[in-house]
C-alpha positions as CSV (number, residue, x, y, z in Angstrom):
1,X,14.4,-5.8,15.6
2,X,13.9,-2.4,13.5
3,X,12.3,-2.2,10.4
4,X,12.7,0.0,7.4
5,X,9.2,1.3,5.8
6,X,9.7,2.9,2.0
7,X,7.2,5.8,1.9
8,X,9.1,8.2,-0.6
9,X,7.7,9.8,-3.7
10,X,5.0,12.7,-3.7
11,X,2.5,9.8,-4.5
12,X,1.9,11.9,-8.1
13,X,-0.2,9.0,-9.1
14,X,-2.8,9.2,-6.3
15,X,-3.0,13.3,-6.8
16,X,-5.2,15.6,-6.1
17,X,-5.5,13.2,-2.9
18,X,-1.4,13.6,-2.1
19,X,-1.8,17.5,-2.8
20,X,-3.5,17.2,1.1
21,X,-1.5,14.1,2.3
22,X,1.2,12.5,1.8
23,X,0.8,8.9,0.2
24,X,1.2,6.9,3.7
25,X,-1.9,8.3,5.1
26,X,-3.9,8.0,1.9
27,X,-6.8,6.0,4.1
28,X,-7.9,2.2,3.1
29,X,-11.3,1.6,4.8
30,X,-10.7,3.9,7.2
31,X,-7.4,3.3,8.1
32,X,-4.0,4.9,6.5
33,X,-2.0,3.0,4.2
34,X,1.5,3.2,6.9
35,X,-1.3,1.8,9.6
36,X,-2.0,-1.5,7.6
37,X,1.5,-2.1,7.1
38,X,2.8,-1.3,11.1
39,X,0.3,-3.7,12.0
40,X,1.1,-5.9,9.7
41,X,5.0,-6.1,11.5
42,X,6.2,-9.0,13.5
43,X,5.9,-7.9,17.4
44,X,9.8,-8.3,17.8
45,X,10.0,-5.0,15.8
46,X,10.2,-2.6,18.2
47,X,11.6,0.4,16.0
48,X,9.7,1.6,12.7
49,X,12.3,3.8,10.8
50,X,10.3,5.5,8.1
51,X,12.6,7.6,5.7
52,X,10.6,10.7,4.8
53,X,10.5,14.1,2.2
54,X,7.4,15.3,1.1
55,X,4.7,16.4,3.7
56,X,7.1,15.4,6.7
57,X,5.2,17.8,9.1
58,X,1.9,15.9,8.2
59,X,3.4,12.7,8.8
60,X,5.2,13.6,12.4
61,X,1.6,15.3,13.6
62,X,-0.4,11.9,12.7
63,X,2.2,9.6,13.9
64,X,2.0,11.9,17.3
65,X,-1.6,11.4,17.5
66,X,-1.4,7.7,17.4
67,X,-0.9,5.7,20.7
68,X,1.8,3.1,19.2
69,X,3.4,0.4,21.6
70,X,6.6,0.7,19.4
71,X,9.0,3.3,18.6
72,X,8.3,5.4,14.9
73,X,11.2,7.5,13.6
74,X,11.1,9.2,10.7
75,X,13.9,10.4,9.3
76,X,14.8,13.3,6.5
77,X,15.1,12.1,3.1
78,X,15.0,15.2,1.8
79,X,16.0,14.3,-1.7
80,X,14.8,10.6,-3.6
81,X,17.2,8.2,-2.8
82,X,15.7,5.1,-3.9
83,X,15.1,1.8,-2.6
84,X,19.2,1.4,-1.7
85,X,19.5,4.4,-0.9
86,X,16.9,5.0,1.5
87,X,18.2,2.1,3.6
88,X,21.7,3.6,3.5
89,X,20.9,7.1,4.9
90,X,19.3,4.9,7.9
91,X,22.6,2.5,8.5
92,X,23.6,4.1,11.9
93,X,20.1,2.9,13.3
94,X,21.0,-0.7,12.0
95,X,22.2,-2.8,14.4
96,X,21.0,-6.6,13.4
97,X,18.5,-8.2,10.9
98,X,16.7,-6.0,9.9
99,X,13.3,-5.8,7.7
100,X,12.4,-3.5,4.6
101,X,9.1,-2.9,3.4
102,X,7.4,-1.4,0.6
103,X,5.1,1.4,2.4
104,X,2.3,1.9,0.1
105,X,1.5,-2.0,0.0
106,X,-1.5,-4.1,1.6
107,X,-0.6,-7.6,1.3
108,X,-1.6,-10.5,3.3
109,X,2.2,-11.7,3.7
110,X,3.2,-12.8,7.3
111,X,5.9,-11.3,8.3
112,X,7.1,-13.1,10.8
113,X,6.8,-16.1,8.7
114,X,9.4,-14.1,6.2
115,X,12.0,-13.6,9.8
116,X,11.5,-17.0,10.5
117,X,12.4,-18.6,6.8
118,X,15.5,-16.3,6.7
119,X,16.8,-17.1,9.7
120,X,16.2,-20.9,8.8
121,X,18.2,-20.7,5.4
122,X,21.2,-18.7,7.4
123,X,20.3,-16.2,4.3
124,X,21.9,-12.8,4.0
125,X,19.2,-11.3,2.5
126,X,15.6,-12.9,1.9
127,X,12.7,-11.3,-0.5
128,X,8.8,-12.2,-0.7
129,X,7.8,-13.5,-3.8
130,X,4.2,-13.4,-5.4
131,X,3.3,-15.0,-8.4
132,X,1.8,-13.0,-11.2
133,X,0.2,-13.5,-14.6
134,X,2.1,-10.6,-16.5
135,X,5.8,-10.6,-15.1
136,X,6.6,-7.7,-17.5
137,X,5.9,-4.5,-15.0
138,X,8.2,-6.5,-12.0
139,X,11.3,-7.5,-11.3
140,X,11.2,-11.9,-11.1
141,X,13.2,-14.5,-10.2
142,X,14.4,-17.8,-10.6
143,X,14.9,-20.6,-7.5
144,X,16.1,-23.8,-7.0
145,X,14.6,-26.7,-5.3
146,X,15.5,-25.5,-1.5
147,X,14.3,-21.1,-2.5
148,X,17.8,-20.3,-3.1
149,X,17.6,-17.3,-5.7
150,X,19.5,-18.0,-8.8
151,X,19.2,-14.7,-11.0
152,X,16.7,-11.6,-11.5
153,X,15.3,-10.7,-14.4
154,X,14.1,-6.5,-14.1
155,X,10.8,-5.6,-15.7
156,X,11.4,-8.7,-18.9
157,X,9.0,-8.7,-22.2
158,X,6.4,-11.1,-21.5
159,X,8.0,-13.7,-24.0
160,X,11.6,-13.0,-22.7
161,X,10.5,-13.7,-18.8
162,X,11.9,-16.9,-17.6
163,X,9.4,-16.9,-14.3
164,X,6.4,-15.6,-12.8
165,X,7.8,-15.0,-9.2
166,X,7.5,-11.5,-9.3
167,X,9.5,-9.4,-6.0
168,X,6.8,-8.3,-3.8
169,X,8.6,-6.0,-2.3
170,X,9.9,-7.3,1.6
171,X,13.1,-7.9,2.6
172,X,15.0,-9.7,5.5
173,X,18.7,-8.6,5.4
174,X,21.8,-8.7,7.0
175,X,23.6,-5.8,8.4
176,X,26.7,-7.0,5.7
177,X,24.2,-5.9,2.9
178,X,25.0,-2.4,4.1
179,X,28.2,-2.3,2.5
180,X,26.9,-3.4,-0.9
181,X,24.8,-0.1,-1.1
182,X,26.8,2.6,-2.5
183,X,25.9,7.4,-1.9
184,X,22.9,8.8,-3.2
185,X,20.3,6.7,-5.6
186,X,20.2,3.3,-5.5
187,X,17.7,1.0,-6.3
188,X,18.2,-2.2,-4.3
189,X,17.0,-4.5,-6.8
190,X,18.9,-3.5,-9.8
191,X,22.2,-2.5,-8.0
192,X,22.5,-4.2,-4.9
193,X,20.8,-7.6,-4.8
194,X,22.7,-8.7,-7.7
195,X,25.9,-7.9,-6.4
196,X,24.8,-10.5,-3.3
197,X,23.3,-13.3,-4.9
198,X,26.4,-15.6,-4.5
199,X,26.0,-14.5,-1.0
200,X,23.2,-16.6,-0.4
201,X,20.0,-15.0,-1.3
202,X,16.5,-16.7,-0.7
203,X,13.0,-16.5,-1.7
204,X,9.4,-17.0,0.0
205,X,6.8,-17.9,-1.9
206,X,3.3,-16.5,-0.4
207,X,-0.4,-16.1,-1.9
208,X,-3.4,-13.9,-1.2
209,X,-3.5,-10.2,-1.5
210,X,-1.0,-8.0,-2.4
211,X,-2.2,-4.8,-3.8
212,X,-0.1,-1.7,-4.5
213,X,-2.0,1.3,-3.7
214,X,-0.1,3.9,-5.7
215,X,-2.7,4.2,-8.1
216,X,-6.3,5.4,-8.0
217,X,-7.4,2.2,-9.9
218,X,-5.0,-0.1,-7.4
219,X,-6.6,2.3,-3.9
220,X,-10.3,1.0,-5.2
221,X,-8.8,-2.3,-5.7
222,X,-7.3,-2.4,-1.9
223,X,-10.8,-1.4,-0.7
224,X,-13.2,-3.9,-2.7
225,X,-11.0,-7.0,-1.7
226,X,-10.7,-6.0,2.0
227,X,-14.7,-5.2,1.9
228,X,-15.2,-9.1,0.0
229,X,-18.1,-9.3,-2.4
230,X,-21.1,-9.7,0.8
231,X,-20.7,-6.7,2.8
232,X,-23.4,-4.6,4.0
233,X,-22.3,-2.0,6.9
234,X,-24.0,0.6,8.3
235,X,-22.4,2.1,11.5
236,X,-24.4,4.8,13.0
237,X,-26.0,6.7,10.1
238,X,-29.3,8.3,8.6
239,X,-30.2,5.5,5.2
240,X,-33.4,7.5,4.5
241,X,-36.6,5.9,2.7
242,X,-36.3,5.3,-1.1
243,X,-32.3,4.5,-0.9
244,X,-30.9,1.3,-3.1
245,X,-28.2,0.0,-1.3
246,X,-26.1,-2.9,-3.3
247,X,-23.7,-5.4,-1.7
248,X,-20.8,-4.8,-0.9
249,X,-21.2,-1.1,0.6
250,X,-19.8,0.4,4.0
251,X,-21.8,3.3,5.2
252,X,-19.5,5.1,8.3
253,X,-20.5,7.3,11.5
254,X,-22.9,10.3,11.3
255,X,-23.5,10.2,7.3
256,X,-26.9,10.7,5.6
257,X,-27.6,9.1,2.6
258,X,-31.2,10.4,1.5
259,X,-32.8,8.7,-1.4
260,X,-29.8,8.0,-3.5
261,X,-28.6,4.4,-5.5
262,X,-25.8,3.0,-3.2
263,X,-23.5,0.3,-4.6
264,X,-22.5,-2.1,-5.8
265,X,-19.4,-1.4,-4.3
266,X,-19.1,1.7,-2.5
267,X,-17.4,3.3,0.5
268,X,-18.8,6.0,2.8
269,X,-16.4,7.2,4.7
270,X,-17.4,9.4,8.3
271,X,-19.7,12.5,8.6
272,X,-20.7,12.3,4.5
273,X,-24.3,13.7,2.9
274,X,-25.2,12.1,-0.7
275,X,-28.3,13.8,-1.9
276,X,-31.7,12.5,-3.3
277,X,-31.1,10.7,-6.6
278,X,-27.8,10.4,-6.3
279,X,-25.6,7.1,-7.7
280,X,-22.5,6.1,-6.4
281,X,-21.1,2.9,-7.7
282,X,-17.4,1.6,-7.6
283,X,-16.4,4.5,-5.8
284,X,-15.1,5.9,-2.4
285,X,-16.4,9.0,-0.6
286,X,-14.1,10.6,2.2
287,X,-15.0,12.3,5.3
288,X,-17.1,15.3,5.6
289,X,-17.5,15.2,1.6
290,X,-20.7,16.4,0.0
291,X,-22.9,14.9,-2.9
292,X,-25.3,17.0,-4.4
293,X,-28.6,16.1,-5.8
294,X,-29.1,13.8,-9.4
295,X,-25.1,13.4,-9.0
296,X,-23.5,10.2,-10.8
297,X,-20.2,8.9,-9.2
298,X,-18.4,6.2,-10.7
299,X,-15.2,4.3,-10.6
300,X,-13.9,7.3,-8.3
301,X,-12.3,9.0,-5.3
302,X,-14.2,11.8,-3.9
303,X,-11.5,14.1,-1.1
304,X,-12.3,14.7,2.4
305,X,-14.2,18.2,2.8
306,X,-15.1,18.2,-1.1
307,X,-18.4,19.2,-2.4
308,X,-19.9,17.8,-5.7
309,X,-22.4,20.5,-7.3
310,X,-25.7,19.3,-7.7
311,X,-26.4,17.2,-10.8
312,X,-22.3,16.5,-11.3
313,X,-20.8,13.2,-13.3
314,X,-17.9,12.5,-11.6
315,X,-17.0,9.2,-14.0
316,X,-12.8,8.4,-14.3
317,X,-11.9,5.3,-16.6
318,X,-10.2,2.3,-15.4
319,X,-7.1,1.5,-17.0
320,X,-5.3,-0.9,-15.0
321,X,-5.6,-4.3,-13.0
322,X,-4.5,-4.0,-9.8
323,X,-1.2,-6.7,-8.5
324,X,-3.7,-8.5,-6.2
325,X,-5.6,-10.2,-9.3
């Protein structure tokens, strides 16, 4: 089986981190974002056809350095071509049911459970569905009493919306779905699935996390619900005499924190310093980064490699809530 992972975009959102990386390897408790998702496939997918522009070099070197037990192919998308139209410029690798899924996603949706409920309802394509309490920034749907889907709804007004089963973004299709997507952009929700629906087109429900981690408010998001409100980690570090450490915290290999206010909620990522009086709260600090003495982090992303002069406020205001909530 081959699935289709959507990584396009320059990740703009999640800048200056994507002016290093490109938005799949943007790291979630220590692991890239296109990681959690490959693991997340069913083991009958044995080829992972990721469609790829921006930083392709980047990705190819880190996908070499892996040790996968399946086959990753990315392929030039050198232009945006959209949810459609990403799947199009991959056809000729197409060759049975296939899966599609959303690249920059951490959800607790099983996969193979999705396969399995396709293949049950004979469907020719099938879509996760999560429900939300806001339906207005997602496309939703309506089912009947057996998950057949009986119309979309794109991005309604909150009073217009006539659910709150939001598309979350995974797909099970048919190979006959192919010739519904037309050249160049095309957004597979508003142009193709529509054009299917008397087709056959089903929906699974699921709960639990889903979290899309295209923003800097989502990313922190990601990280506090896969650390959970009790954890206290320290793997192979210096915590010097006079620290405050506050669940939940994660302290990686080979950093030092000396003397500094740790928490609650906060990620130390490998090979970090955070200097004497130091606070870092609701914030993540990537490898080999540098804290400086009296500094204040907050509700923040500190880069890989990046040093914060001593006696900085690095503070950045939380405008969002995150799909997982």
């Amino acid at each position: 089986m081959k699935a289709v992972l959507l990584v396009g975009g320059k990740g703009t959102r999640l800048r200056p981190l994507t002016y290093r990386i490109p938005k799949p390897l943007v790291p979630v408790m220590g692991k890239p974002l296109i990681m959690h998702v490959i693991d997340s496939l069913p083991r009958e997918v044995d080829e992972i056809i990721v469609p790829v522009g921006y930083k392709r070099q980047v990705m190819q070197d880190y996908i070499d350095s892996c040790d996968l037990d399946r086959s990753v192919l990315l392929v030039d998308e050198p232009e945006p071509l959209g949810t459609g139209g990403a799947v199009k410029n991959v056809q000729e690798r197409l060759d049975g049911t296939f899966l599609v899924v959303n690249g920059d996603t951490i959800s607790s949706l099983d996969l193979e459970e999705l396969v399995s409920f396709h293949r049950a309802k004979g469907s020719v394509a099938t879509i996760s569905l999560r429900e939300v309490e806001d339906p207005e920034p997602f496309g939703i749907v309506s089912l009947d009493e057996n998950g057949r889907i009986l119309r979309f709804q794109e991005k309604p007004k909150r009073e217009e919306a006539f659910s709150n089963m939001a598309n979350a973004g995974s797909y099970v299709l048919e190979p006959e779905v192919l010739h519904h997507i037309g050249e160049g952009f095309v957004s597979m929700e508003r142009e193709v699935f529509p054009k299917i629906l008397d087709k056959g087109m089903y929906g699974m429900r699921f709960g639990g996390l889903w979290m899309d981690c295209g923003t800097r408010e989502n990313l922190l998001d990601a990280y506090w619900m896969l650390m959970g409100p009790d954890t206290c980690s320290i793997s192979r570090s210096c915590v010097c005499e006079g620290s405050d450490l506050k669940a939940p915290f994660v302290v990686k290999d080979e950093s030092v924190v000396a003397g500094t206010t740790l928490g609650p909620r906060a990620y130390v990522s490998e090979r970090v310093v955070v200097g004497l009086r130091s606070k870092v709260e609701r914030s993540v600090i990537l490898e080999d980064a540098r804290v400086g003495t009296g500094c204040l982090i907050r509700d923040s992303i500190i880069d890989a490699g990046v040093s914060v002069p001593d006696g900085s406020d690095v503070i950045s205001e939380i405008r969002s809530k995150s799909r997982g909530e």
